[in-house]
N, C-alpha and C positions, 0 to 999 in steps of 0.2 A: 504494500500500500504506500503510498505517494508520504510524505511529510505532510503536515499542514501548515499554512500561512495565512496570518490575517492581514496582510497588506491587499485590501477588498476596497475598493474605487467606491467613493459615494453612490455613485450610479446603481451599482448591484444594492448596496442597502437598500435606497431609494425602492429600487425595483422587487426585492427580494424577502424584506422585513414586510410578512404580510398572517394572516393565523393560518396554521397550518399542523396534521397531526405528530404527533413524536413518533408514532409506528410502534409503541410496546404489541401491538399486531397489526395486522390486515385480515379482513376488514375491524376498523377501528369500533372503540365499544358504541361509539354512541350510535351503531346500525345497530347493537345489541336491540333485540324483543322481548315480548313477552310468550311468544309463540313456542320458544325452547324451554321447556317444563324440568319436572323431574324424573318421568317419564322418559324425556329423550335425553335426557342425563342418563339412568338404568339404561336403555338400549347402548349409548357409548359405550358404556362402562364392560355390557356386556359383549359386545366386541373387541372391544381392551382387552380383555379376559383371555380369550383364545390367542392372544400372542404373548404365551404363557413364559418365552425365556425373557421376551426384554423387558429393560428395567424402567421403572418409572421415575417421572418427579412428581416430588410432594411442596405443597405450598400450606405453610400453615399461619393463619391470622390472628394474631392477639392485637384488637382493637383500643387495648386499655390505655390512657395516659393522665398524671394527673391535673397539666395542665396545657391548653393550644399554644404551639409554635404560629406566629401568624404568618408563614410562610407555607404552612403545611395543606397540600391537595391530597391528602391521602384521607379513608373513613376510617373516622376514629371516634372512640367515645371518652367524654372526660370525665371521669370521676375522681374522689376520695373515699369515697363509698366501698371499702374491700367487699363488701357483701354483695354484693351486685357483680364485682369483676372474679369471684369467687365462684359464684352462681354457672357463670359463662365455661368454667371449664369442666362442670361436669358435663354440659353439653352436645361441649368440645370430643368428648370422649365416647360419647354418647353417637356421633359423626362420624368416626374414626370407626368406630363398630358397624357402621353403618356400610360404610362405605367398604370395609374390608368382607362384608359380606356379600357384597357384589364382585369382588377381585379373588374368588375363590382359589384360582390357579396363576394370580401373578403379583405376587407381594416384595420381588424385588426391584432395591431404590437404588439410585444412582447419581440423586438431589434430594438433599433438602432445605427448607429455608426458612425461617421463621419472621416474618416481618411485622408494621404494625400500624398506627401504634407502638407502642415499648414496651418488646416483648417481658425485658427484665424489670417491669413494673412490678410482675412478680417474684415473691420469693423463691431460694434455689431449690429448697423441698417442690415449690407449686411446680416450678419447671422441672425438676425431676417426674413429679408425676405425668404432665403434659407427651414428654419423651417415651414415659413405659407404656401410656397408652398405642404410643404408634408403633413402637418398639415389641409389644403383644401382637402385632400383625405383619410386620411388616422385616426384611432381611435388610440391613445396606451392607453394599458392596465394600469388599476390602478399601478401595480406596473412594469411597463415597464424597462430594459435597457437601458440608455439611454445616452451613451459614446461618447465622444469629444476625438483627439489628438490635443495635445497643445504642441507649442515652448514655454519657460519659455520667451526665449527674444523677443518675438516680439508678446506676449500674455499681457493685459492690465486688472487693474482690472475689467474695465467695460466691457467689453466681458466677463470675466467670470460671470459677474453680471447678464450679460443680458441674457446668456445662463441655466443658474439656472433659471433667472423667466422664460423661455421656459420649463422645466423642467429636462434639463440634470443632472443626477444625478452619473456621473461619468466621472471621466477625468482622463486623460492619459499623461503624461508629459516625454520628451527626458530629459535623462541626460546623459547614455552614461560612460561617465567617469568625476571624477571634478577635475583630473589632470591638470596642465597647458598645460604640453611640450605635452599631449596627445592630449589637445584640440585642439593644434596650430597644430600637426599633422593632423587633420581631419576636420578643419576649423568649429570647433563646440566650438567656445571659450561662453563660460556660467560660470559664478560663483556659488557657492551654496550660498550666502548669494541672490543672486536674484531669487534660487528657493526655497527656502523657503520662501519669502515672497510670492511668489504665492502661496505656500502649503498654509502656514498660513491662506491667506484669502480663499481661496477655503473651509477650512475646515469651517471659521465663519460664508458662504453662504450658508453651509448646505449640501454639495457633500458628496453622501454616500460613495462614493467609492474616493483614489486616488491611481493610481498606478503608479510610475516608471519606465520608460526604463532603463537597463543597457546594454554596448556590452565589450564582454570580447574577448578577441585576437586583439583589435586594434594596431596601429602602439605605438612602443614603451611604451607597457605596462608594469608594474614589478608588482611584487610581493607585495612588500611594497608599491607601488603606489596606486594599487589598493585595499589594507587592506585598506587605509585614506579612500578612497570614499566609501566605504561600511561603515564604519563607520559613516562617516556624512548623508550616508544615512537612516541608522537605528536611528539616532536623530529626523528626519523627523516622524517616525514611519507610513509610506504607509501601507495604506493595502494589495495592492498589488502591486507584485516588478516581471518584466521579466528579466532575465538574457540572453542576445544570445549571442550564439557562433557569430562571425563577420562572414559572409559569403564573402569569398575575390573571387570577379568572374568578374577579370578585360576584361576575352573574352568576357562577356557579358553586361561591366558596364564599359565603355570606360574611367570615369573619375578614375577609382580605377587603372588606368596602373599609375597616377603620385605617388602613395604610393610606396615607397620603399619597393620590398620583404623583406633585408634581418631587416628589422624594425618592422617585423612582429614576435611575441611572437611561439615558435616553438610549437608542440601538446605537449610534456610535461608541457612549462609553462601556455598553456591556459587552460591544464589539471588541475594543481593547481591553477589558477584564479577560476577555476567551486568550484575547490576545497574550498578556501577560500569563496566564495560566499556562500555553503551551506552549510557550517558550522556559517558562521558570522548569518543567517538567521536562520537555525538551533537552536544553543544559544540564541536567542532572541524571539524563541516562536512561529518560522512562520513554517507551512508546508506548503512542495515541493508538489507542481500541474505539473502534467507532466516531462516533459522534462526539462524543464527552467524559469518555475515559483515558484512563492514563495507568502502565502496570511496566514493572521493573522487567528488565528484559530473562529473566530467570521464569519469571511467572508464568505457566499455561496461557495465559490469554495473549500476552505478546508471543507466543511461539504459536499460536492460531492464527496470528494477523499474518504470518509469515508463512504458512500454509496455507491461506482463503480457507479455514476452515471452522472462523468464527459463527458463532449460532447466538440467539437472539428468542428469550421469550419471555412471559410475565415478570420474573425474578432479574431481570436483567440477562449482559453479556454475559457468555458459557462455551465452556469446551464442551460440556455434558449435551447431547444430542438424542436427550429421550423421545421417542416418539408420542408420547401421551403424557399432558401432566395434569395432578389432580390438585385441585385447591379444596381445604377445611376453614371452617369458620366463616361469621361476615363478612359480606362481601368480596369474598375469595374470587378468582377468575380463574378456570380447571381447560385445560387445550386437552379435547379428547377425542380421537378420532374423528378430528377435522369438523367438532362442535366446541365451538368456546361457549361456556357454563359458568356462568356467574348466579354466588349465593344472595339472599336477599340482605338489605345493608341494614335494617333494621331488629332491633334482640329480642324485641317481641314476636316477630313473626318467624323468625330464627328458632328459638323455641318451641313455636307451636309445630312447627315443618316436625321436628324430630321427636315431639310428643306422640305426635302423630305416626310416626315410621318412616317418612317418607324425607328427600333429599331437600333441603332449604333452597332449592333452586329461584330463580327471581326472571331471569331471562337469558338470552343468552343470541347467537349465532350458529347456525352450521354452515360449512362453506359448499360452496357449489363449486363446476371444475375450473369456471372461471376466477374466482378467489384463489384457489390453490396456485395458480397459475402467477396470478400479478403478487401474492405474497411472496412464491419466491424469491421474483425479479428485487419487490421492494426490499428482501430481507438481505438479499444477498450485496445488495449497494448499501445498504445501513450499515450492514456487519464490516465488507469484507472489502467495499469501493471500489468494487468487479463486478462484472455479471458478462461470464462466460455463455455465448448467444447459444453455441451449438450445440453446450450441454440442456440448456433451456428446451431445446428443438426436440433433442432427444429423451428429455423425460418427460414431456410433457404431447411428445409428440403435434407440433405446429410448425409451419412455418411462419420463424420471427417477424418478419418484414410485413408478413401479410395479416398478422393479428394483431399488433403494434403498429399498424400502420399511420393512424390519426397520433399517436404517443411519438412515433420518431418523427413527425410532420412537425410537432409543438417543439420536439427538443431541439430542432432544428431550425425554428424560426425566427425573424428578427426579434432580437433583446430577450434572445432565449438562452437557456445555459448551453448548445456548443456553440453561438458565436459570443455566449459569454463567455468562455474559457471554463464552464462549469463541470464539461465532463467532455470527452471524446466521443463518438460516437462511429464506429465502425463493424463490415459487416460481421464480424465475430464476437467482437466485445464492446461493450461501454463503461468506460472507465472514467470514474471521479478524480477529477484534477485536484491540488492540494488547494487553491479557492474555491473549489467547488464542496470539497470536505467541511466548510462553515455554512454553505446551504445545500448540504444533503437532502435532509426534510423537502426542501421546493423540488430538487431532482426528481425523487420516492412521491409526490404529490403529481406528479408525470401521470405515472399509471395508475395514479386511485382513481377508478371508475366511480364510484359514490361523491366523489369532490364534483365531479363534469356533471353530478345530477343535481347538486345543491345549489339554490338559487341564490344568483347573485344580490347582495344587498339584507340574507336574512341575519336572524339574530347570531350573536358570533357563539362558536361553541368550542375552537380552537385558541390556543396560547398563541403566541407568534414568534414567528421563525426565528427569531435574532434576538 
C-alpha cells in the first residue's frame, strides 16, 4: 500500500468534505429493517451450523458506563445503579445459552471482543463470570483474538489481572486527547501519567497486543495541542494506535447538541490533525492500516497490509477472517451468512426477547448477490487500497467493465478522483493513490448503490468525510 500524504489542494477538500458512510459494512446499517426477525437470525445460524470446522467471531456488548463521554456515538447506558447493570448479565448468559443452542456443531472461536460501553465497569469476579459463560460453550483457538475495551479510569489492576488469567490477550484503551481544556470539553478528563501506568502493567501481564484510541476534530482542538498528545503517546510505544475522525451527529446523538459548533476544529484543521498524526506515526516506524490506523511493523496487521490480506468487520481491522460472526447483548451487530443481525438497543425489550426464548433481534439486512459483490470491491479499497479487477471477475463471476460501468464513468469524470489523483484506475486494478488514502470513504461511496438512491437534499444521516 502506497504511504499516505496530506498535502491535499483546497480544491479536493472543497470538493471532497461532504457526509458520507465509514463502511464498518456494506450495505451500511441505516438500510438495516425490520423485516430480519429472529427467525431469520435461527435460519443463519442454522446454516452456520453445518460448516461445523470453521471458526467463528464472537462480539460481546457490555453497554454499562457510569458517566457520557460527549464524544461518544456508540449505545450505551448510564448508570450508578449496580442493580440494574447486574441484572443485565444474567441475561447476558441467558443469550449465550441461547445462542449456543442453535451452534450445536460449531462452537469454535477464533475472535473475541468485548466492547461497550466499559466493559470493566464491572468487577473482575462479574467478568470472570461473563467469560465462563461463553467459555461453557464455546472452544478458542490456540492462538485466539482475544480483545477487551478498557476506560484507563475506572479500569483497576486487578481486572486487568484477572482478564489475562482468562486469557485476553489484547486490550484497547480510550485516550482521545491528553489535553486538559479538551478533556473538560468532552467530559473525558484522564491524565497520561494514569494511562501509563495501566500500559505499564498490562504490558508486565503479558498483553500481546495494546492499542490506543485517539479522536481528532474534537471541540477545541489545535494544532500544537494535539502534536503534545501524540507525543506522549509514542512514549507509550502501543502497538496499535486508531486515529478517528470525530463523527459530530448531534441529529442522531442528542447529547452532542451541548458541544458548541463553532468549537469544533474546521476540515482544514482536522485535515492537519490527520496530518500530524501520520507523520508523528510515520517517523517512529508505525505503518498506516487502512483508513485510520497505525501498528508497529512487528504486529499482524502491518504484515496484512503487506500481503492485501487485511479484513474488515464490526470489531474493526483483522487478520482473523471468520466467515460468520455473532454478536451478544444490546445492540450487538452478528454478520451471519450474508445476514447482518442486529439486537434490539433497548433493556426492556432485550429482556423480554429472552424471557420469552427467542433471539432479541430488532432488525437487520440480508445481502442479495448484488451486495456481496460491491462489499467486496468496497472492503477491499478500505482494507487493502487495491482491488485486484480479475480476481473480482472470477469470484464473482462478471465482467468488470460491464457491471461497473456507470461506477468507472463517475471515477473517471471531470473533478473526479482519477483526474483527481485519487486513485488509478486500470483494466486490472484500481489502486488508491496516497491522497486519495485521506478520501477513501468518497472512492468506496463510488459503488454504494443505496447512496445513487438517496435523494439529494434529504435529512443528513452520515458524519463527513474529512
Amino acid at each position: 500500500m502506497h504511504p499516505v500524504t496530506t498535502d491535499a489542494p483546497a480544491a479536493l477538500l472543497a470538493r471532497y468534505d461532504r457526509p458520507g458512510p465509514r463502511y464498518t459494512s456494506y450495505p451500511t446499517a441505516v438500510e438495516f429493517h425490520a423485516g430480519v426477525t429472529a427467525d431469520t437470525y435461527a435460519d443463519s445460524l442454522a446454516r452456520a451450523d453445518a460448516d461445523a470446522d470453521a471458526p467463528l467471531s464472537l462480539y460481546v456488548h457490555l453497554p454499562f458506563c457510569e458517566e457520557r463521554c460527549a464524544f461518544c456515538g456508540c449505545n450505551v447506558v448510564i448508570t450508578r445503579h449496580r442493580d440494574v447493570a447486574n441484572q443485565y448479565l444474567g441475561y447476558l448468559a441467558r443469550e449465550v445459552d441461547l445462542l449456543a443452542s442453535h451452534l450445536p456443531h460449531r462452537r469454535l472461536v477464533s475472535q473475541l471482543h468485548w466492547g461497550g460501553g466499559t466493559p470493566t465497569y464491572y468487577s473482575a469476579s462479574q467478568l470472570e463470570t461473563v467469560f465462563a459463560s461463553l467459555a461453557r460453550h464455546f472452544t478458542f483457538m490456540p492462538h485466539a483474538e482475544i480483545g477487551i475495551e478498557i476506560d484507563p479510569r475506572v479500569t483497576s489492576a486487578e481486572q486487568l489481572a484477572r482478564l489475562r488469567q482468562l486469557g485476553f490477550n489484547r486490550v484497547s484503551m480510550g485516550v482521545q486527547d491528553f489535553d486538559p481544556t479538551v478533556q473538560e470539553a468532552v467530559n473525558r478528563v484522564q491524565s497520561f501519567e494514569l494511562t501509563q501506568t495501566l500500559v505499564d502493567h498490562a504490558r508486565r501481564l503479558g498483553y500481546a497486543s495494546i492499542n490506543l484510541d485517539l479522536i481528532y476534530g474534537l471541540p477545541y482542538q489545535t494544532r500544537e495541542g494535539f502534536a503534545r498528545t501524540l507525543a506522549q503517546v509514542l512514549t507509550l510505544r502501543p502497538e496499535r494506535v486508531a486515529a478517528y475522525s470525530f463523527a459530530f451527529v448531534p441529529w442522531m446523538k442528542a447529547h452532542m447538541k451541548h458541544i458548541p459548533e463553532a468549537s469544533l476544529p474546521g476540515a482544514d484543521v482536522k485535515l492537519a490533525l490527520l496530518g500530524l498524526t501520520q507523520r508523528a506515526f510515520a517517523d517512529a516506524g508505525y505503518q498506516q492500516i487502512g483508513m485510520d490506523h497505525f501498528a508497529l511493523p512487528s504486529d499482524e496487521l502491518a504484515r496484512a497490509v503487506d500481503t492485501r490480506s487485511l479484513h474488515r468487520n464490526f470489531m474493526g481491522y483483522t487478520v482473523q477472517s471468520a466467515r460468520d460472526m455473532v454478536a451478544l447483548g444490546v445492540s450487538g451487530i452478528g454478520d451471519v451468512q450474508g445476514t447482518f443481525v442486529q439486537n434490539t438497543k433497548k433493556l426492556s425489550e432485550y429482556y423480554a426477547a429472552i424471557d420469552a426464548g427467542r433471539f432479541p433481534t430488532e432488525r437487520g439486512y440480508a445481502l442479495d448477490a448484488d451486495d456481496r459483490v460491491r462489499r467486496h470491491v468496497i472492503t477491499e479499497l478500505m482494507c487493502n487500497g487495491h482491488l485486484d479487477i480479475g480476481e473480482v471477475e472470477r469470484r464473482f463471476g462478471i465482467t468488470f467493465a460491464d457491471y461497473f460501468a456507470a461506477e468507472l464513468a463517475e471515477l473517471h469524470g471531470p473533478d473526479a478522483p482519477v483526474s483527481d489523483g485519487l486513485v488509478t484506475a486500470h483494466a486490472h486494478a484500481i489502486e488508491v493513490t496516497p491522497v486519495g488514502r485521506l478520501f477513501v470513504r468518497n472512492v468506496c461511496m463510488v459503488f454504494d448503490r443505496y447512496l445513487r438512491a438517496r435523494t439529494a437534499g434529504a435529512s443528513p444521516v452520515f458524519s463527513r468525510t474529512v
